[in-house]
C-alpha positions, -999 to +999 in steps of 0.1 A: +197+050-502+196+047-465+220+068-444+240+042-429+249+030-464+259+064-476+280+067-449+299+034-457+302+041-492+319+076-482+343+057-453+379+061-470+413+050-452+432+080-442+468+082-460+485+083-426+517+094-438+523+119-405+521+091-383+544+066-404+568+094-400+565+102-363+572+062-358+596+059-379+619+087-358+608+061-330+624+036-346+654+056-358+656+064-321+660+028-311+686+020-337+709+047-335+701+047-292+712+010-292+742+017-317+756+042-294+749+018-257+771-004-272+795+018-273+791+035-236+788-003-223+819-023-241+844+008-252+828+034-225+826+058-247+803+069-277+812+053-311+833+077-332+813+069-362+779+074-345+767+104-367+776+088-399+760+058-388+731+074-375+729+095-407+732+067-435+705+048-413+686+076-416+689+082-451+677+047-460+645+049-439+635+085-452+642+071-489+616+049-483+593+066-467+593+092-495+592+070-521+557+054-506+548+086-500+548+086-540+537+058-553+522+038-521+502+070-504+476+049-487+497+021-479+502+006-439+516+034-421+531+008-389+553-023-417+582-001-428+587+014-384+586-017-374+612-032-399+632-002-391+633-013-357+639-046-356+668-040-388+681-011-366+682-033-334+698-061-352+729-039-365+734-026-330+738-062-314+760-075-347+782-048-339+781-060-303+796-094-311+821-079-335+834-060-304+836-089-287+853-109-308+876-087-316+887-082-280+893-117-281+920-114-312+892-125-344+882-095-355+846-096-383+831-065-396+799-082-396+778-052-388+794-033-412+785-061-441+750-062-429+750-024-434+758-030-469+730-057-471+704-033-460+711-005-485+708-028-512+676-043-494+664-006-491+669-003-531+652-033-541+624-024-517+622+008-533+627-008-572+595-031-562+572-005-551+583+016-582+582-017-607+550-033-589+522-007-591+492-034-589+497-063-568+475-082-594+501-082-620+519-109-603+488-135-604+501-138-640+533-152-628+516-179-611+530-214-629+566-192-636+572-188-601+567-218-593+592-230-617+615-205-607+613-216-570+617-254-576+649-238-602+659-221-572+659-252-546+676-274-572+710-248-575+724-260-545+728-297-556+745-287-585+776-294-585+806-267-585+782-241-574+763-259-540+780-253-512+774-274-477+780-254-444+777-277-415+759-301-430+730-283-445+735-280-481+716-244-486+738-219-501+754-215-539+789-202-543+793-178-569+829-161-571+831-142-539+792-143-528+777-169-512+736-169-518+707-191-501+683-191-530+655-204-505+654-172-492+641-160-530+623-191-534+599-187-501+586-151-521+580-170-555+562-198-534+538-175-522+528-160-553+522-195-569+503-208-540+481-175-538+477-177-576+470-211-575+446-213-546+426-185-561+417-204-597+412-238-572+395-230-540+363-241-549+367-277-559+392-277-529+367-264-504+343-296-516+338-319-484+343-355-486+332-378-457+328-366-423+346-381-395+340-372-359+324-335-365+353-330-396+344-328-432+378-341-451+385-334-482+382-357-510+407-382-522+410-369-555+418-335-543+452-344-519+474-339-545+487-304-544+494-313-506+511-346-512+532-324-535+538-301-509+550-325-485+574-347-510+590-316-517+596-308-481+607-341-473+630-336-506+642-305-489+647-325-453+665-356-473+685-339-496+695-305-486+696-316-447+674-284-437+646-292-413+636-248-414+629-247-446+612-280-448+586-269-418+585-233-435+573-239-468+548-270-455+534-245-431+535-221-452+513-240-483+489-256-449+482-221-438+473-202-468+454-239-483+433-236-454+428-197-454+414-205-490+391-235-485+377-223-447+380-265-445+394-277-407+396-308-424+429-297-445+445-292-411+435-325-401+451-340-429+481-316-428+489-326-391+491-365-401+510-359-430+535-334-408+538-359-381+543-390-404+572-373-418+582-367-386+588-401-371+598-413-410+627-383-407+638-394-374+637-434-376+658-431-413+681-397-412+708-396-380+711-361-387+674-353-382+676-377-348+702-361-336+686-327-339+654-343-316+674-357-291+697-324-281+661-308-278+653-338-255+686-343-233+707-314-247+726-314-212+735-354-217+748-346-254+769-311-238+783-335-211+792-361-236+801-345-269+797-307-260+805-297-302+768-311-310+744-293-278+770-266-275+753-236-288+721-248-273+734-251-239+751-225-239+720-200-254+702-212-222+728-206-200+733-173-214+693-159-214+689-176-176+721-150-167+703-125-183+667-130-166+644-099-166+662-074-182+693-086-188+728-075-177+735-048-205+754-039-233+790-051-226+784-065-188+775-100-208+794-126-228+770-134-258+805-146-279+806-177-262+781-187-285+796-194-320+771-182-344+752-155-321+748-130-349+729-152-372+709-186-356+713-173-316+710-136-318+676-139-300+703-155-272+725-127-272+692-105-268+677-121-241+712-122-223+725-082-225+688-067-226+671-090-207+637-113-213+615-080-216+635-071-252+627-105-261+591-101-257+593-065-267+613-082-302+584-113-304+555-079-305+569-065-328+570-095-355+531-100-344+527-065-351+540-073-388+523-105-390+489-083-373+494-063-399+497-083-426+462-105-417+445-068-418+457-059-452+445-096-465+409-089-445+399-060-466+418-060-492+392-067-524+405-091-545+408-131-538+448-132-552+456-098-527+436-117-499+462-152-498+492-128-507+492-111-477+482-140-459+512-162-471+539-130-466+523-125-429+527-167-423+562-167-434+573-142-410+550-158-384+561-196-391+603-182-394+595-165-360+579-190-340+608-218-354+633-199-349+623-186-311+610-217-302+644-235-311+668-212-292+643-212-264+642-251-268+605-250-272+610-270-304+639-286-319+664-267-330+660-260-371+689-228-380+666-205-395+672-168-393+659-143-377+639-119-401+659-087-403+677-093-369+699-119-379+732-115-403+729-126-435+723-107-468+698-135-485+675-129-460+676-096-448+671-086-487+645-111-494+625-100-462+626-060-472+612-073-507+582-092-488+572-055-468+569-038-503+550-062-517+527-058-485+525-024-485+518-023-524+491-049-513+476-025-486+479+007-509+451-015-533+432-022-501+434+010-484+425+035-514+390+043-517+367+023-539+357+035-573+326+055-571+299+049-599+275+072-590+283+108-565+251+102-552+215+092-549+203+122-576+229+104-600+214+077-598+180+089-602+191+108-632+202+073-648+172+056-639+151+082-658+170+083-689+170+044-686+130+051-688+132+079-716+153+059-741+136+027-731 
């Protein structure tokens, strides 16, 4: 054996624990540091409750941290930082807008809810780790989830329990909680399509006839994407959300293509997205409507200012703000009417500036960068297109959701992963890191060693010869 391939066999991943703690009193520092400018900047004064803010914040990241120091030792030491972070960051602006509004007579204790939301994210991220100890279980699952996600989709056309808010028919009413069960259903998807993939890659990967330099796939192999895209025209035509629709297409493209290595699935996902595209707009008003405020969202303010309002106004605000921004207090984020869910990328780009923004956008490609690595060494097929599909869905949820309030792309109403206020996602999202890092734990531990070394094997070869 040479030495070079000693030397890889002996190459382990180093636990890293140390430096997932060092960064997460980084990210600690940003949330608790924001928490209390907020207070300086609109109250000009430090927030009374600052230390048992600060503390329960920093009880929920240490619970985690310990608990993969348990059962998750080798696991990515930079997902659960980052997370902190951006969750960290996102309490600090809630509570921002619940100032503000406040001072203006309607007083929310948003920040406080989402607070609430992130403990109980916290203990279902610590329940999966603990439940989930090999990522492989869940390729068992694989037709079950997808039932259970379709199940899911279905409960808010139910009557009694689907609830419509502002047109988008999304969320299920149970007694005093309202739940978006897409949220849920985004997680299950991803299991079914990895699980799925896996069994069906190779007859998916076969080419069929090449046109201009692109092998396409074969006829008889389009239907799991013409599935995929009837359902997300179901979701467009039925439940009026254009997010969801683009996420779970993109989603099933992405992680189809990671599978087969075939460009020509792209190809064929790009006519089927933009046929639905001009079908959505030439037969739903709602869907039109959405495509012409990104067009002329100045004509539709100066005419009917209800339907570009937000829009409009999340430009105006970010252009006040320019490099780095006018500061905690000094702007007027409210004037937008749902900043601390769809615009709170606005009210960040207007108080801290287009530098937070970007600094916010790197840290989502760090998670998504992340992710990709896990899925590149990780050694099993199913681990490989899990982390792939959990890295695309916060990739896909970023980009639509930044690229609407920026007016990049039309406007969908998406939320912003663990920035944004709303229990649904923020818990569904802190599932999706354990499930990552349970993913990179498998990848990152060392390999199973047959032999210790070259004189083992030796050893074998002559008894081999002996007993043969």
């Amino acid at each position: 054996m040479s030495q070079t391939s000693s030397s890889l066999m002996g190459f382990v991943h180093r636990r890293r624990r140390g430096a997932e703690l060092f960064l997460l009193v980084l990210a600690l520092a940003v949330g608790i540091g924001a928490y209390a400018a907020v207070g300086i900047g609109v109250q000009e004064k430090v927030p009374a409750d600052l230390v048992g803010y600060g503390g329960w914040l920093a009880v929920l990241v240490i619970v985690a941290h310990v608990v993969i120091r348990m059962v998750a030792p080798y696991a990515d030491p930079v997902l659960l930082p980052v997370v902190a972070a951006l969750n960290g960051l996102g309490l600090a602006v809630i509570h921002r807008l619940d100032l503000a509004k406040e001072a203006a007579g309607n007083k929310h204790d948003y920040a406080q809810q989402q607070l609430v939301w992130m403990t109980l994210g916290v203990l279902l991220f610590v329940g999966a780790l603990l439940a989930l100890r090999d990522h492989r279980n869940l390729q068992r699952f694989t037709y079950t989830s997808g039932l259970a996600a379709i199940v899911l989709l279905l409960l808010p056309m139910l009557p009694g329990i689907g609830k419509s808010v502002y047109g988008a028919r999304i969320w299920i009413h149970l007694g005093p909680f309202n739940f978006q069960p897409g949220e849920v259903a985004k997680v299950l998807l991803v299991v079914t399509f990895a699980g799925y993939l896996v069994l069906h890659r190779d007859a998916l990967a076969l080419a069929g006839r090449r046109v201009v330099f692109v092998d396409l796939p074969r006829g008889r192999d389009l239907g799991p994407i013409l599935a995929m895209w009837l359902v997300s025209l179901g979701i467009l035509v039925f439940q009026r959300d254009l997010g969801s629709s683009l996420l779970f297409f993109g989603l099933f493209l992405i992680m189809l293509y990671v599978a087969t290595e075939r460009p020509g699935w792209l190809v064929v996902g790009a006519l089927l997205f933009a046929g639905g595209a001009v079908l959505a707009y030439y037969l739903f008003s709602h869907v039109q409507v959405r495509f012409d405020i990104w067009l002329h969202p100045f004509d539709y303010y100066n005419k009917n200012g209800d339907q570009a309002f937000q829009p409009v106004e999340a430009q105006f605000g970010m252009g006040w703000g320019g490099l780095i921004g006018r500061g905690f207090g000094d702007g007027d984020p409210n004037r937008v009417p749902f900043a601390e869910s769809d615009f709170i990328v606005a009210a960040i780009g207007e108080e801290l500036g287009l530098t937070a923004v970007i600094a916010v956008v790197l840290l989502y490609g760090l998670i998504v960068e992340r992710a990709l690595r896990t899925a590149l060494i990780c050694r099993d097929g199913f681990g490989k297109l899990l982390a792939t599909g959990l890295g695309s869905v916060f990739a896909l949820q970023v980009f639509v959701v930044v690229g609407g309030v920026t007016s990049l792309i039309p406007l969908t109403g998406l939320t912003t992963p663990f920035l944004s206020y709303g229990g649904s996602s923020l818990i569904a999202n802190w599932v999706i890191v354990a499930i990552l890092l349970r993913v990179s734990d498998q990848a990152r531990r060392p390999a199973p060693q047959l032999f210790d070394d070259t004189t083992a094997i030796s050893d074998d070869a002559t008894q081999i010869v002996r007993l043969g």
